[in-house]
Z-matrix of the N, CA and C atoms (Angstrom, degrees):
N
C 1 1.454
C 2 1.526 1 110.84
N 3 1.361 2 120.94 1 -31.47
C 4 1.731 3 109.70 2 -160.17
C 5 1.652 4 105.10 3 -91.96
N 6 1.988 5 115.93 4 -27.61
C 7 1.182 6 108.96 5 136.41
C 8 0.849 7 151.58 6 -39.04
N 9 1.548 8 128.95 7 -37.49
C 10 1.382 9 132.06 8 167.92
C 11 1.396 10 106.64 9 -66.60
N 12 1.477 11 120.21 10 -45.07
C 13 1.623 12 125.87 11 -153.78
C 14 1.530 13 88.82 12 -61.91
N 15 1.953 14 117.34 13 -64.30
C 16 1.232 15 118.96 14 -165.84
C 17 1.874 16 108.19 15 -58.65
N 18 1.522 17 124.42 16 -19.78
C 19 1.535 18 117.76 17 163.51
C 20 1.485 19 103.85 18 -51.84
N 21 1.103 20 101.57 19 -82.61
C 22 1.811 21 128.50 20 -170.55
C 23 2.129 22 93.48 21 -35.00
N 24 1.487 23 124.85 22 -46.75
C 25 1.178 24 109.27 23 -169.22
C 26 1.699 25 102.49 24 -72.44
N 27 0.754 26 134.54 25 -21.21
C 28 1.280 27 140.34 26 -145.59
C 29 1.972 28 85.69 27 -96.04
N 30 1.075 29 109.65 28 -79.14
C 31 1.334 30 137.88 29 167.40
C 32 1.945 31 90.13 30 -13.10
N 33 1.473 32 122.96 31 -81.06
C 34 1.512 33 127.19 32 179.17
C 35 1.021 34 97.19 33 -41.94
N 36 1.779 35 128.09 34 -74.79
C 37 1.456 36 117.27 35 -146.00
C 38 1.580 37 102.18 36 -53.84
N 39 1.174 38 143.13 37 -49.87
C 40 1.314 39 158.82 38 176.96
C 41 1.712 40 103.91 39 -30.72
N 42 1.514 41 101.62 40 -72.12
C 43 1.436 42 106.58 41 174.17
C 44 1.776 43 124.28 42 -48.45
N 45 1.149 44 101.61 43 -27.18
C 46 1.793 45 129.89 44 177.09
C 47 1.118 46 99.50 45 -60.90
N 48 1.668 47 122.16 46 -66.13
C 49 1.592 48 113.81 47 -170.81
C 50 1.527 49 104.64 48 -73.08
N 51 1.149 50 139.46 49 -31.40
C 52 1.325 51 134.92 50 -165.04
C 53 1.389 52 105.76 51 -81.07
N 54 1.281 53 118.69 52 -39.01
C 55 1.500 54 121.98 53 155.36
C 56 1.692 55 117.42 54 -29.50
N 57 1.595 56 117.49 55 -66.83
C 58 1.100 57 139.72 56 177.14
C 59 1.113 58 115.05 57 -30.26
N 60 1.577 59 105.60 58 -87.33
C 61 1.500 60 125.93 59 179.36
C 62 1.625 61 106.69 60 -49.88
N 63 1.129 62 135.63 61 -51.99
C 64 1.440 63 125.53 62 166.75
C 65 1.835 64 121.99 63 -47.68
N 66 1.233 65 105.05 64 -34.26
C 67 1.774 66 113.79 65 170.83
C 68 1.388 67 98.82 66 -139.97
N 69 1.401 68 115.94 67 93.81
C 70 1.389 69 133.30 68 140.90
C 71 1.706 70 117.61 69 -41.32
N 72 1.512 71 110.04 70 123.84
C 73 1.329 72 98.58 71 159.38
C 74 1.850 73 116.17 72 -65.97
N 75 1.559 74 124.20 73 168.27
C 76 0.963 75 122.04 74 -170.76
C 77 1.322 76 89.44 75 -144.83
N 78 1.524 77 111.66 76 54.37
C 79 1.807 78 111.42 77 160.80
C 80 1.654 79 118.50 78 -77.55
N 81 1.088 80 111.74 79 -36.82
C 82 1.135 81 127.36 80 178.25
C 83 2.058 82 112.14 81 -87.59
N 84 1.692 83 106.58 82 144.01
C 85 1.032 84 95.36 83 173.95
C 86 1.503 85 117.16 84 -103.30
N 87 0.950 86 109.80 85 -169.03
C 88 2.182 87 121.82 86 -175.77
C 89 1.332 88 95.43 87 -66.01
N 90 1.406 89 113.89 88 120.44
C 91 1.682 90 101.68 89 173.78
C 92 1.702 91 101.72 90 -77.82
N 93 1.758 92 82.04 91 137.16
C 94 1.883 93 93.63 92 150.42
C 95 0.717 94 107.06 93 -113.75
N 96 1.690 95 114.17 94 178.00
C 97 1.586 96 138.45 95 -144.80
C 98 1.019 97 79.03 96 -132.54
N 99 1.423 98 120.33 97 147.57
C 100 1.356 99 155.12 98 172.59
C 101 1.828 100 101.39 99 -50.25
N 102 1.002 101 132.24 100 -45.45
C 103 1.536 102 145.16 101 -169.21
C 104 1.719 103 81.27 102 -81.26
N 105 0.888 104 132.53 103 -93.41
C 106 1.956 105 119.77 104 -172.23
C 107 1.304 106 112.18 105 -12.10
N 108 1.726 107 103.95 106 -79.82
C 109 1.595 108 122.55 107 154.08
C 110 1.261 109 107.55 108 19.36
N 111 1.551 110 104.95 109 -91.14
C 112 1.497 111 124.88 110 -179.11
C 113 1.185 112 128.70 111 -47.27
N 114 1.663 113 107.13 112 -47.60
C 115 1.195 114 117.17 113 -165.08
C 116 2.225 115 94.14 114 -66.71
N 117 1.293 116 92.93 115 -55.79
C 118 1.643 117 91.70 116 -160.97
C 119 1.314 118 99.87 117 -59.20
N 120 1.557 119 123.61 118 -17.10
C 121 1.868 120 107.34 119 -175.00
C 122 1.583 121 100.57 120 -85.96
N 123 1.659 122 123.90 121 -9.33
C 124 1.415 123 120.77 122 169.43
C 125 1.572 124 113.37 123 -69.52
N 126 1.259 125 104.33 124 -43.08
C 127 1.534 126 104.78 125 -159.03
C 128 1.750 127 82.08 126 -81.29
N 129 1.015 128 134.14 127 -22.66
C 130 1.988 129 118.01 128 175.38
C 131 1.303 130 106.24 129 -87.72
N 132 1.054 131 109.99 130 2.00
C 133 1.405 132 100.42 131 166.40
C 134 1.591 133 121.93 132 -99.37
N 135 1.612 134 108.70 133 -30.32
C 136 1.332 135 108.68 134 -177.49
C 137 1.632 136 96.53 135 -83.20
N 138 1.259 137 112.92 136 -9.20
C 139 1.874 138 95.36 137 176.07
C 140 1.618 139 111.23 138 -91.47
N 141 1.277 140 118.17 139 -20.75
C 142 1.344 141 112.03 140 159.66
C 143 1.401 142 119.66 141 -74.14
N 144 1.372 143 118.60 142 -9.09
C 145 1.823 144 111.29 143 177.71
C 146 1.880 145 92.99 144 -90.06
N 147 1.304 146 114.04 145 -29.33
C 148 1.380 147 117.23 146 175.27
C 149 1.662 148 119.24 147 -53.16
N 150 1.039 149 126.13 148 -22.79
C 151 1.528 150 142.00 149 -137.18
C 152 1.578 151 74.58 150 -129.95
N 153 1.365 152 131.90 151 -66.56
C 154 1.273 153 110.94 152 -170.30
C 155 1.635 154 128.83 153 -58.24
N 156 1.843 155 84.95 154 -44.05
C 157 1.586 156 71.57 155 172.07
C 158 1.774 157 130.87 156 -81.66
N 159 1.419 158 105.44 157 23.53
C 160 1.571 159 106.66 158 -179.15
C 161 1.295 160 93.45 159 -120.47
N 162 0.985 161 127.60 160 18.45
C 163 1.375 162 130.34 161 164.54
C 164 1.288 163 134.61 162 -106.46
N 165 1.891 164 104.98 163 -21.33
C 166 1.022 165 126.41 164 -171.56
C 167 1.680 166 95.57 165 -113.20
N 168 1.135 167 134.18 166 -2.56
C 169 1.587 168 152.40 167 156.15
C 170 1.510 169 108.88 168 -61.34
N 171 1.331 170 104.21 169 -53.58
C 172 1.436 171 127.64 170 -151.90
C 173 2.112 172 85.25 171 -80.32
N 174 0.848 173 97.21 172 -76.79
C 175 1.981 174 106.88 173 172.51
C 176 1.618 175 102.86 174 -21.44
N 177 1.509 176 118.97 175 -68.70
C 178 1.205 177 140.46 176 -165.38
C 179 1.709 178 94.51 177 -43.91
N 180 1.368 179 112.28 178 -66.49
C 181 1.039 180 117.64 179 -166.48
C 182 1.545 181 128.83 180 -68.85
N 183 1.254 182 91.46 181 -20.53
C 184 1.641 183 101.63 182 166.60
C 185 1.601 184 115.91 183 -70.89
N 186 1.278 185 111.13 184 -47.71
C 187 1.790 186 118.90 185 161.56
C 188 0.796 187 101.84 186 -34.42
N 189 1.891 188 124.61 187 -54.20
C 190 1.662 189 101.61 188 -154.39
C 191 1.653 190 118.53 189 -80.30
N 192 1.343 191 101.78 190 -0.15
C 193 1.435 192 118.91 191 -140.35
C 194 2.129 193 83.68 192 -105.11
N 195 1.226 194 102.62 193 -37.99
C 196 1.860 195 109.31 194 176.80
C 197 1.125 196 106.40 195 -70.98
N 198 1.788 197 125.48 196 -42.88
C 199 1.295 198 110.21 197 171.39
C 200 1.200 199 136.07 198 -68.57
């Protein structure tokens, strides 16, 4: 019996990791690096100054367009 048990345990833990690695939990996210970080809060930032000024284009032109 304690042969079989220690087969059979060996046998699960095995199946356990292969389990795993085939379905990763996804609690955790993709690390970024501080340099990404930056970079992606630059480029959202220059598309929100983008948006303002076509927004504030777009306004302008309607004024000129009422007067």
């Amino acid at each position: 019996m304690n042969r079989r048990k220690k087969i059979k345990d060996v046998y699960d833990k095995r199946m356990k990791q292969a389990n795993l690695k085939v379905n990763p939990k996804k609690a955790k996210p993709k690390y970024i690096s501080k340099a990404e970080r930056e970079k992606i809060a630059a480029e959202a930032a220059t598309q929100t100054t983008d948006i303002e000024t076509v927004e504030t284009t777009t306004t302008e032109e309607q004024v000129k367009k009422d007067a």
